[in-house]
C-alpha positions in Angstrom: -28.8 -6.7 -13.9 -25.6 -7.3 -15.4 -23.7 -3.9 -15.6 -21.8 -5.1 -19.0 -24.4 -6.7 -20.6 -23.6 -5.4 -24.5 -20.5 -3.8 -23.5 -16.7 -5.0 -24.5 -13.1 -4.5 -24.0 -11.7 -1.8 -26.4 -8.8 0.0 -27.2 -7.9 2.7 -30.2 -5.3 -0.2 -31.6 -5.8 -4.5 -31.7 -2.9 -4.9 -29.4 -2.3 -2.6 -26.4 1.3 -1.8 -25.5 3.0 -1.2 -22.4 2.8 2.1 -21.1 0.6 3.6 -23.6 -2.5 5.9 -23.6 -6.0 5.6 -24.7 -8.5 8.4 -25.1 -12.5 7.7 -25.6 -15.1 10.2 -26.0 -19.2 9.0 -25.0 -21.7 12.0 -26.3 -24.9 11.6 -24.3 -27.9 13.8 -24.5 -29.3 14.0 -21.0 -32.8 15.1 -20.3 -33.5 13.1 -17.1 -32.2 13.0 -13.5 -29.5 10.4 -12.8 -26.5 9.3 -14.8 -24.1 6.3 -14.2 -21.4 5.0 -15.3 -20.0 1.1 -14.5 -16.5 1.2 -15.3 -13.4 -1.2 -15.3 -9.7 -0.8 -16.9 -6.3 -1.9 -17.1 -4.7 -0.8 -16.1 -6.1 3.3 -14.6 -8.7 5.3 -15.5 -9.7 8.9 -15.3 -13.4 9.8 -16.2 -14.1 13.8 -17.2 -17.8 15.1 -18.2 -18.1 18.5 -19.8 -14.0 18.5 -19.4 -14.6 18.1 -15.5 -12.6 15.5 -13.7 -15.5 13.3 -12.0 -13.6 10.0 -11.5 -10.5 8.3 -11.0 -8.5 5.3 -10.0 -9.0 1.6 -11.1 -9.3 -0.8 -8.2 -5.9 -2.7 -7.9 -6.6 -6.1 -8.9 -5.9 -9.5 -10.4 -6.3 -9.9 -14.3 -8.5 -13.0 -13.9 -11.0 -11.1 -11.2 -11.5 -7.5 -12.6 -13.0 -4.6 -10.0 -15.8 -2.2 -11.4 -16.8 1.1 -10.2 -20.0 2.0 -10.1 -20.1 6.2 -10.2 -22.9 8.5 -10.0 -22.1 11.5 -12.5 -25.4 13.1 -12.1 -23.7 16.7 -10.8 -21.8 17.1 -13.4 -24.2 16.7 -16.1 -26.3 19.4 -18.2 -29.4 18.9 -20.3 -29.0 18.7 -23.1 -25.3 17.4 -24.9 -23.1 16.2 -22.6 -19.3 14.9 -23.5 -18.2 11.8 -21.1 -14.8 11.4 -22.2 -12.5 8.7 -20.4 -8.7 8.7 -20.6 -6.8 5.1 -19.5 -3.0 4.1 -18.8 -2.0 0.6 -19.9 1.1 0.3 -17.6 1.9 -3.2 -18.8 5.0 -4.0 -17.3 5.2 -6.7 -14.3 6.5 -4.5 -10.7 7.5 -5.6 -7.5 5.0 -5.0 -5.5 1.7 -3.0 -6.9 0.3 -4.4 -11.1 0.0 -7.5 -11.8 0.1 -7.2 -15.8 -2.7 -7.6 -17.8 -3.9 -7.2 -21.3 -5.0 -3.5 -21.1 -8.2 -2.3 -22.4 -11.4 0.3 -20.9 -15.0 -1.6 -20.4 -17.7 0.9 -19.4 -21.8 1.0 -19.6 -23.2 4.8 -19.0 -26.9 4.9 -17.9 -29.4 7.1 -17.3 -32.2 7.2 -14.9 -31.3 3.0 -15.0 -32.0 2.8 -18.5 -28.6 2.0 -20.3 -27.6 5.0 -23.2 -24.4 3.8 -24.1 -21.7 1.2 -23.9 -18.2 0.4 -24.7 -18.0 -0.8 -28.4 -16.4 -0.7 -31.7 -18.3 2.4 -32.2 -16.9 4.4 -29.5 -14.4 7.0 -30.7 -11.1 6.4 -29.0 -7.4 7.0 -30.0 -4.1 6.7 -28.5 -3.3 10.0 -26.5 -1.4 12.9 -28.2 0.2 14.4 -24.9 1.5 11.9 -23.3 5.1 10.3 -23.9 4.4 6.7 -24.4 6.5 3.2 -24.6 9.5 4.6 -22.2 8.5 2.4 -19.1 10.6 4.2 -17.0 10.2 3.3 -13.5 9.8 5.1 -10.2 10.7 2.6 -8.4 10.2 -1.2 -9.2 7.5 -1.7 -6.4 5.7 1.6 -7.1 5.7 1.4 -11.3 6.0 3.8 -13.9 6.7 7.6 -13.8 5.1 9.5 -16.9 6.1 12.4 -19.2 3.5 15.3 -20.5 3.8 17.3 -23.3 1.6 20.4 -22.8 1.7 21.3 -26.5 0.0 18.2 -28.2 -2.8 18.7 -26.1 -5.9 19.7 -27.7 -9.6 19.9 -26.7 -10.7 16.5 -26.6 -13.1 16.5 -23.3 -15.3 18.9 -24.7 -15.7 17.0 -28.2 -15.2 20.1 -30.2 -14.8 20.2 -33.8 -11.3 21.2 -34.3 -9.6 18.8 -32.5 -5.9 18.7 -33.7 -6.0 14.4 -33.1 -9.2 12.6 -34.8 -10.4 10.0 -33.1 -11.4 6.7 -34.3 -13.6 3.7 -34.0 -12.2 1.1 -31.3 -11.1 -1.9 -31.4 -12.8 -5.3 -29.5 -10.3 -7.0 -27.4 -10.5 -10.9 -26.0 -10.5 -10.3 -23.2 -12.2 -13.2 -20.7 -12.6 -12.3 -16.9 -14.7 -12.2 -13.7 -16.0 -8.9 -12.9 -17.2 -7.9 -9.1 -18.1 -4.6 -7.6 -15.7 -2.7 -5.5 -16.3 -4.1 -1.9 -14.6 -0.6 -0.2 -15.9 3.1 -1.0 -13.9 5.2 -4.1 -11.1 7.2 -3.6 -11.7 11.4 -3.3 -10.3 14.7 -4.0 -9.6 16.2 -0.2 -7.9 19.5 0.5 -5.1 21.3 -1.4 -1.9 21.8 0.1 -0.2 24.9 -1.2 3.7 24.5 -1.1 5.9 27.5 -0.5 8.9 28.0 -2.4 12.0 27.6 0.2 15.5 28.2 -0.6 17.7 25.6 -1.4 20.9 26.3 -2.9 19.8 28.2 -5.9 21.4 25.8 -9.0 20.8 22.4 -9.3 23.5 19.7 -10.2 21.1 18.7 -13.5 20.1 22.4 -14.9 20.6 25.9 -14.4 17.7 26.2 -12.3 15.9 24.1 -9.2 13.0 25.6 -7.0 11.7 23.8 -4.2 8.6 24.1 -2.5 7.3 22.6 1.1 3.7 21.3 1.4 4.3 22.1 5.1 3.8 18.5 6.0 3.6 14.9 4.5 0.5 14.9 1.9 -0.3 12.4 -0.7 -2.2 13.4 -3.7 -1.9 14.5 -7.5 1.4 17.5 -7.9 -0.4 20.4 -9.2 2.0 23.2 -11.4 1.1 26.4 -12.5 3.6 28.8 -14.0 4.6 31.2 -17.2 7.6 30.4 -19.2 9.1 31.8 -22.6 10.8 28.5 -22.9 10.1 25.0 -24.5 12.5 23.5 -22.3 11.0 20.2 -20.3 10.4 20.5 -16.3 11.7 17.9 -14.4 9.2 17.7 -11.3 11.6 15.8 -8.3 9.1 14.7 -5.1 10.3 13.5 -1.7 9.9 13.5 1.7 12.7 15.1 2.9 16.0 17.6 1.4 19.3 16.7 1.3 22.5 19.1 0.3 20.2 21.9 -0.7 17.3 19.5 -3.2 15.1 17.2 -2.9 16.6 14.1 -3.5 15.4 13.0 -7.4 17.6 9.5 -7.4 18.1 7.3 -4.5 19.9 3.7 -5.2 19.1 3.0 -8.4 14.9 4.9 -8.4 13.7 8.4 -10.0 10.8 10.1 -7.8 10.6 12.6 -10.8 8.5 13.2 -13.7 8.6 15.2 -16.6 6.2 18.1 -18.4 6.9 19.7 -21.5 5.5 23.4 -21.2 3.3 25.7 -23.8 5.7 28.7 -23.8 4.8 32.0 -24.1 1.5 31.3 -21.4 0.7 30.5 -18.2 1.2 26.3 -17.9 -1.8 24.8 -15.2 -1.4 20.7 -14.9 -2.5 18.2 -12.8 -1.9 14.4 -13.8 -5.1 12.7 -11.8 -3.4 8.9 -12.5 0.0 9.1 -10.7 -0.5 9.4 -6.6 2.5 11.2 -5.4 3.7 10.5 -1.7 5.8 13.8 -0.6 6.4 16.7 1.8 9.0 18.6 -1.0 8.2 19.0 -4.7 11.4 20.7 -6.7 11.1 22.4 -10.2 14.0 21.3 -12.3 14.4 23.3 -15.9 17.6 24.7 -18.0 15.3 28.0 -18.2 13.7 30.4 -15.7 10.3 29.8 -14.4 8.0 32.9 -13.3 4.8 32.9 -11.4 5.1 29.5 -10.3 3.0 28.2 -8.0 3.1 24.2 -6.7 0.6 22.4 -4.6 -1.0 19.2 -3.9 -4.4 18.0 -4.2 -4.8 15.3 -1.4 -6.4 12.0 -2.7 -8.0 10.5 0.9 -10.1 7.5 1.4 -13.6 8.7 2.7 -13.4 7.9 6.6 -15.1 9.1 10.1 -13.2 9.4 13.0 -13.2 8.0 16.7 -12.7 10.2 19.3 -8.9 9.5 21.2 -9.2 7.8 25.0 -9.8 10.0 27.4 -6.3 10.6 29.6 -3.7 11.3 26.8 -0.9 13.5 27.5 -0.2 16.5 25.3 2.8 14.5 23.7 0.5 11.5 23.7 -2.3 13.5 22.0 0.3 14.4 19.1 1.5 10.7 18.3 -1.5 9.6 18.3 -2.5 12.4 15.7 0.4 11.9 14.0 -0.3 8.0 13.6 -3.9 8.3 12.7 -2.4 11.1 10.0 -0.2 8.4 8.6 -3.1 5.9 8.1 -4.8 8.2 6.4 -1.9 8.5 3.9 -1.8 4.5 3.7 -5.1 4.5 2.9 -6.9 4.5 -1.1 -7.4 1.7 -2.8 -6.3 -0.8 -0.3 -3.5 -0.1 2.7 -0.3 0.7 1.4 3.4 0.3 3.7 4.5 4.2 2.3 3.3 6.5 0.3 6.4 7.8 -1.3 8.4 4.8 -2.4 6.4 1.6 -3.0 1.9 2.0 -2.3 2.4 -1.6 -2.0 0.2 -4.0 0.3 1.6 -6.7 2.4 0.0 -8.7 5.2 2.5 -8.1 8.0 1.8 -4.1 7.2 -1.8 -4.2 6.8 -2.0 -6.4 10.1 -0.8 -3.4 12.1 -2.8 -1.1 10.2 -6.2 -2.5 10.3 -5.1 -3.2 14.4 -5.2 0.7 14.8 -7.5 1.4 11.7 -10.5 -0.7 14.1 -10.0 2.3 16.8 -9.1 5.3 15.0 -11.8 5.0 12.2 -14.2 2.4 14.0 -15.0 0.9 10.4 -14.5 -2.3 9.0 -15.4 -2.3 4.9 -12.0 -1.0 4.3 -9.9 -4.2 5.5 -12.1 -6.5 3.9 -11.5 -4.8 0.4 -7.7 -5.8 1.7 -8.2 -9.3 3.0 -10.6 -10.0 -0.1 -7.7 -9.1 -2.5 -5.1 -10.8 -0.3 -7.3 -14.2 -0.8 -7.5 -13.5 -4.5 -3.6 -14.6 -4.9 -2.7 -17.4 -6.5 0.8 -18.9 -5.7 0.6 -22.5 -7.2 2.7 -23.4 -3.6 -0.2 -22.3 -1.3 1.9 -19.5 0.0 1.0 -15.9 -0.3 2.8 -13.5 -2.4 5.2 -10.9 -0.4 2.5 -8.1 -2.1 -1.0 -7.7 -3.7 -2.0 -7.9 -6.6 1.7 -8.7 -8.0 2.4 -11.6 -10.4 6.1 -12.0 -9.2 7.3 -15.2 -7.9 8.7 -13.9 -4.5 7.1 -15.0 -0.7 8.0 -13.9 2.3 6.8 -17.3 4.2 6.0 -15.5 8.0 3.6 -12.8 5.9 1.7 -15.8 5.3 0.6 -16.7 9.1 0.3 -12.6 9.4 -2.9 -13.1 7.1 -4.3 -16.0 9.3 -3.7 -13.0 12.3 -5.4 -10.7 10.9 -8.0 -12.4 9.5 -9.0 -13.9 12.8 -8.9 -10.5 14.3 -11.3 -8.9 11.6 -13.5 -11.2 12.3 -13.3 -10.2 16.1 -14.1 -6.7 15.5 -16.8 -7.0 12.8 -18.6 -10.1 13.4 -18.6 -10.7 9.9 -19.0 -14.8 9.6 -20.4 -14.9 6.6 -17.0 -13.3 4.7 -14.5 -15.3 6.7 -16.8 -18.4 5.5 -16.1 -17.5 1.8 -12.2 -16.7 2.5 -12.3 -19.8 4.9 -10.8 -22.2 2.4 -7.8 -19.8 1.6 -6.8 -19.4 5.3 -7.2 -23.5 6.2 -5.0 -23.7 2.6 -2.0 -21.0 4.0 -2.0 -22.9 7.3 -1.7 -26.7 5.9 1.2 -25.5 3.9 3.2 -24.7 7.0 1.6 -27.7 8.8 2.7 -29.8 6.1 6.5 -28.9 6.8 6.5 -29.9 10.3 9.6 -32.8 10.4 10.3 -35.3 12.2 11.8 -33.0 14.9 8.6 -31.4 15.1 9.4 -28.3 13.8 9.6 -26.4 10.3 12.8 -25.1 8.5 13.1 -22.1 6.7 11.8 -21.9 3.3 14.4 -22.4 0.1 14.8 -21.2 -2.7 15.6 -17.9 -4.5 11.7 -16.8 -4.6 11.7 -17.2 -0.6 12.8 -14.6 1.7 13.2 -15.9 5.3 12.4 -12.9 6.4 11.0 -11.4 10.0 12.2 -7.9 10.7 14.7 -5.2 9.9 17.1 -6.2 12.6 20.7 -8.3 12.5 19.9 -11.9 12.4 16.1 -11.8 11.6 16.4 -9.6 8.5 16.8 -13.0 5.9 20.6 -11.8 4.7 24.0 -11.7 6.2 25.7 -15.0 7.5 22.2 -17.2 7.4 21.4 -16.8 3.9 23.0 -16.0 0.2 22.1 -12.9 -1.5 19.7 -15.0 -3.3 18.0 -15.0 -0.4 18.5 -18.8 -0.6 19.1 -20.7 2.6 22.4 -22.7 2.7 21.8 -23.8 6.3 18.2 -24.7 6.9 18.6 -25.2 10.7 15.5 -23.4 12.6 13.9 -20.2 12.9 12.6 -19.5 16.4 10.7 -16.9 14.5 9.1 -18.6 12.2 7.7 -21.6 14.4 6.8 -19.2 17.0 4.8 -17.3 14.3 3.3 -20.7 13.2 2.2 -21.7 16.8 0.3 -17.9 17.5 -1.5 -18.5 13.8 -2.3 -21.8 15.0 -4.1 -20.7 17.9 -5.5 -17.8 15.4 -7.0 -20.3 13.6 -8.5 -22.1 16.6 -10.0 -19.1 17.2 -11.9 -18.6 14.2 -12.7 -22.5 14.3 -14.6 -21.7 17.3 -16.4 -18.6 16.2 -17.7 -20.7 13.2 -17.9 -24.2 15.1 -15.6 -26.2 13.6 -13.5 -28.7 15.0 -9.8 -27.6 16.2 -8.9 -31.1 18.6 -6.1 -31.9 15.9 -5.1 -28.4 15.6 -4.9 -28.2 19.7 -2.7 -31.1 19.3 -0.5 -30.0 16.9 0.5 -27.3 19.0 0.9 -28.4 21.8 3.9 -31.0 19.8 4.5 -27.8 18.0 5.6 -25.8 21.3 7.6 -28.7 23.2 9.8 -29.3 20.3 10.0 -25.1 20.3 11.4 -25.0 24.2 13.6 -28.5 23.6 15.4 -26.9 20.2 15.8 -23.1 21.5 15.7 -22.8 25.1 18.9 -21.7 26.8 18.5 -22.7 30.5 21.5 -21.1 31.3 20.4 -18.0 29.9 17.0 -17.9 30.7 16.0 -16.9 27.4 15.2 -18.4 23.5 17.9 -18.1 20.9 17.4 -17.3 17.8 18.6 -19.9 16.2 20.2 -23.2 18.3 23.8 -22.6 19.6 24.1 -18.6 17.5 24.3 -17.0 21.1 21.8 -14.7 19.0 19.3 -13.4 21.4 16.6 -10.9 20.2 13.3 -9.1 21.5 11.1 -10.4 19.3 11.7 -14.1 19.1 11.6 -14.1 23.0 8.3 -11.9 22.7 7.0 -14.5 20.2 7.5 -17.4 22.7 5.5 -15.8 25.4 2.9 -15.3 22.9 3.0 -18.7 21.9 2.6 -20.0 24.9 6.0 -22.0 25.4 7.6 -21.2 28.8 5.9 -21.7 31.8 4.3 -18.6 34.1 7.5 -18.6 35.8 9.8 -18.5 32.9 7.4 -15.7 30.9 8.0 -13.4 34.3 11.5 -13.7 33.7 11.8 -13.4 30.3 9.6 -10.5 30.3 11.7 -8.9 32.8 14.7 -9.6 30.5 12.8 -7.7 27.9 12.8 -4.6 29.5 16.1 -4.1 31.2 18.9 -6.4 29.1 19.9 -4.1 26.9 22.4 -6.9 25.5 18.7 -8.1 23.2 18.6 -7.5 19.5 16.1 -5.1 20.0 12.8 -4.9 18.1 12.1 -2.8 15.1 9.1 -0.6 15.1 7.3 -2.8 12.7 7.3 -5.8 15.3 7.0 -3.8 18.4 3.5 -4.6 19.0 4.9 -8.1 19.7 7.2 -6.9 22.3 4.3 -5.1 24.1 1.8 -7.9 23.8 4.4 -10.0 25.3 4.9 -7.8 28.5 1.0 -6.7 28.5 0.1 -10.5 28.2 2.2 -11.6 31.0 1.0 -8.7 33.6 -0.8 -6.3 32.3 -0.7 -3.8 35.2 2.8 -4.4 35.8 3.7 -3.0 32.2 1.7 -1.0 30.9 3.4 2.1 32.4 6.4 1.0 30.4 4.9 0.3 27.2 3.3 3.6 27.4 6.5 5.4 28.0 8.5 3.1 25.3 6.4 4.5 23.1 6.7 8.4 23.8 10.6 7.5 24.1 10.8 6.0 20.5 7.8 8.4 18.5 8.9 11.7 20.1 12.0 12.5 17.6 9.6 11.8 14.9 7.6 14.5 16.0 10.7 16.9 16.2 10.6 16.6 12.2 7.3 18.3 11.9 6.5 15.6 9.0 3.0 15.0 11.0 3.7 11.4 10.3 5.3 8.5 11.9 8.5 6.6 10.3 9.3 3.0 9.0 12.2 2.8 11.3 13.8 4.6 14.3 16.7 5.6 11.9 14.5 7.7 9.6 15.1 8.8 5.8 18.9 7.6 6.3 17.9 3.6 6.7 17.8 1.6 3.4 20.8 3.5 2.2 19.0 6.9 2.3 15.4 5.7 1.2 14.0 5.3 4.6 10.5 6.2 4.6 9.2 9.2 7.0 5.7 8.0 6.3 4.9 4.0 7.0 1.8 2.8 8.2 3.2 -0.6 10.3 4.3 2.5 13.0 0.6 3.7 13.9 0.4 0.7 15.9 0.6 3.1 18.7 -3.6 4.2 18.3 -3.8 0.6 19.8 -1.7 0.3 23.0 -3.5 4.2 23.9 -6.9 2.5 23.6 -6.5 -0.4 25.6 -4.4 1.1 28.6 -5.7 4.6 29.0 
């Protein structure tokens, strides 16, 4: 049955318009036992029966392949009238990393016991929303998109339907709007638990008002702000979120981004809000307003992806026990509608990020729909070069060209853990297509230079010399001296033995692929081997010398036996290395574990309670993005990343 079979794209105007509101009301009379709704937006939706909230949260997706939901409302339904009202946000505007714009619009067929009742149409009521402050397209930040503004006292009583509603409603308008639809492939998004914030002292005044309260959620949560509080005043509320405080606030505007929004209060009565389209990522939540605030109380309602849990190995120490906990913890906050790198600044998904996560997501939650949601939307981009985009789903022309071979990684490793032929068949022809684009730069040297160009970012981690800026490239990110990457080939050479791998799970030929490495890693040893120093530069004659280009040559399978045992033993005690980041440290430990497994894995164990156990000193309950915490990034580090839960891995293969 096709879900939208008299249904259409609608809106209360002809032309939607970025960061706008739309409000749509569906009366049903219900005298049966189930009731459905199939639902799509663009670009968010919230759906509310008899004024309850029952749904929320559009898939993120591509304009030209559309996500529907599929949502049983029977508990929230009465017999008799019932009022389905639906509320969407058009953000509109292209980000960095998490919307790829599209033409806006709310598609939706409500049935009941299967038989379809009502449909989106020209007939359905709708108008643009009173309450909120459209058109200001004020950012966040540019990878997580658009903050919002609420005025409590142009709202009426709209999800009940009632007579006297201050705003009428309308007939809508049919959009042209032309686009595959699919089902959700991972489960919907829920309400969890409610953390209740209490009010700390900062320094009493803040530098923008008269007034600044702040309140601590106790730990890192990620959910929808909740305020309640009485006020004789008309004067807005700034609400400031972050994940840590600095100089007596939480810090409202790092480099250039706002983690704020505003609400506009009812005075004279208690104010109760909850915005159920914004996902806030925070541990501190600060009241801003020129006027005093009484009876306030702030909270969050955690938003969590539905998810059973595997017990921890057997063996863990007590410090163990908590990072483990504290990385499965930070999962769970990368986790809704598809893995995100931090829930605080950007909720974006990229395929170096997501490999680590569904690497520790396979033993902490033992489930595999959830990363094929995320591989399926990865395959859905549609760079015209054949590379991936940095993010997903984004329309901007950027690419980070190792992220590419990531997706080959974890695809090969999904299938591994799942067994799942029949989905890596369908996504087969992306994966061959992001592998012959690096194949098809291999030169007559036998390697492959850096990418160029200002929508390329030569980028492999946050350390000196393999962060894609400084002395190798421009602040274009465009390289003025394409010599080689050890990085990069090294990366190319483990995909292409990734891809081997899944050739012989799904029994196709690989003898040209075996060849082509093999080429691939003699011209890697000839072009970056240092005999003298036993080790792989980073790039030929830089003296540049780092953890994880040496780790990615072991792993590749360049130096001999002889020469791994000594590089690996150069890993661990020269100190003189450009040491890995905590997003690549699982190549460093696959490196040592690969070349004796019993040898290291007492150290990788203890690397890992000597880097994780000042995260735990922060009582955060979640692991960070880099060792240097919130001060990295020029103060925007994250305290919350899911690359660093790589840690649920190494504890399940070597207790």
């Amino acid at each position: 049955m096709n879900a939208f079979e008299k249904s259409s794209w609608i809106w209360p105007t002809a032309t939607p318009r970025p960061d706008e509101y739309a409000e749509f009301i569906s009366e049903i009379d219900f005298f049966g036992r189930e009731c459905e709704v199939c639902i799509s937006s663009d670009s968010n939706y919230t759906v509310y029966v008899n004024g309850m909230l029952a749904a929320f949260g559009q898939y993120a997706d591509f304009p030209y392949s559309k996500v529907y939901d599929r949502i049983d409302l029977s508990r929230y339904m009465r017999q008799g009238k019932n009022v389905i009202a639906f509320r969407v946000w058009y953000y509109g505007i292209d980000t960095a990393s998490t919307y790829y714009p599209g033409k806006g619009g709310l598609l939706y067929s409500i049935f009941i016991d299967g038989s379809l009742k009502d449909y989106s149409s020209a007939s359905t009521p709708s108008r643009l929303s009173p309450s909120f402050v459209p058109y200001k397209c004020k950012q966040i930040t540019g990878q997580l998109g658009l903050t919002f503004e609420y005025d409590s006292t142009r709202a009426d009583a709209w999800l009940f339907a009632t007579p006297d509603i201050k705003y009428p409603f309308a007939k809508s308008h049919v959009l042209d709007v032309e686009t595959a639809l699919c089902p959700r492939t991972c489960l919907r998004c829920e309400l969890g638990e409610t953390h209740k914030g209490r009010e700390v002292s900062g320094n009493g005044v803040h530098p923008l008002s008269r007034h600044g309260r702040i309140f601590d959620l106790g730990k890192e949560a990620v959910g929808f702000i909740c305020l309640k509080f009485y006020t004789e005043s008309a004067a807005p509320v700034t609400v400031a979120f972050g994940e840590h405080i600095v100089d007596g606030h939480v810090r409202k505007e790092v480099g250039g981004r706002d983690f704020s929004f505003i609400y506009h209060p009812t005075k004279g009565e208690m104010n109760y809000y909850m915005n159920a389209f914004r996902r806030f990522g925070c541990r501190y939540v600060e009241l801003i307003s020129d006027e005093p605030l009484s009876a306030v109380e702030v909270s969050l309602r955690s938003v969590v992806y539905p998810l059973d849990h595997l017990d921890p190995p057997e063996g863990l120490t007590l410090t163990e026990q908590r990072i483990y906990d504290a990385c499965v913890y930070t999962l769970e906050c990368c986790m809704h509608e598809h893995y995100e790198d931090c829930p605080w600044r950007e909720q974006a998904l990229y395929t170096m990020d997501s490999r680590n996560q569904m690497l520790a997501g396979y033993y902490a939650f033992g489930e595999t729909l959830f990363p094929k949601a995320n591989l399926e939307l990865i395959a859905e981009d549609d760079r015209p070069d054949g590379l991936l985009s940095i993010c997903y789903p984004i329309k901007r022309d950027l690419a980070i060209p190792s992220f590419s071979l990531h997706f080959i990684t974890e695809c090969e490793e999904y299938l591994r853990y799942s067994g799942d032929e029949e989905f890596i068949l369908r996504i087969y022809p992306k994966i061959k297509k992001t592998l012959d684009v690096f194949l098809g730069k291999l030169d007559t040297v036998g390697l492959i230079p850096p990418f160029s160009g200002t929508d390329m970012w030569n980028f492999y981690e946050w350390e000196p010399g393999l962060d894609g800026a400084g002395v190798w490239d421009t602040e274009e990110k465009k390289r003025e001296d394409l010599s080689y990457d050890l990085a990069l080939n090294t990366f190319l050479s483990i995909a292409i033995s990734r891809m081997i791998s899944i050739n012989d799970r799904l029994g196709f030929d690989s003898s040209d692929l075996q060849v082509t490495k093999t080429e691939l890693n003699r011209a890697i040893y000839s072009h970056f081997y240092n005999r003298g120093r036993g080790l792989f530069e980073t790039r030929q004659a830089t003296a540049h010398y780092s953890r994880l280009a040496n780790s990615l040559s072991i792993l590749a399978g360049v130096p001999s036996v002889d020469e791994c045992r000594a590089i690996a033993e150069r890993l661990v005690t020269d100190n003189t290395l450009i040491d890995a980041s905590l997003s690549m440290r699982a190549f460093f430990y696959d490196a040592l574990l690969l070349v004796d497994c019993e040898k290291y894995s007492s150290f990788v164990l203890s690397d890992i309670e000597r880097v994780y156990t000042p995260m735990l000193n922060l009582g955060n309950g979640t692991v960070w993005e880099t060792v240097l915490g919130e001060s990295d990034f020029d103060n925007a580090g994250s305290l919350c990343h899911g690359w660093s839960a790589i840690p649920i891995y190494y504890y399940n293969i070597l207790k």
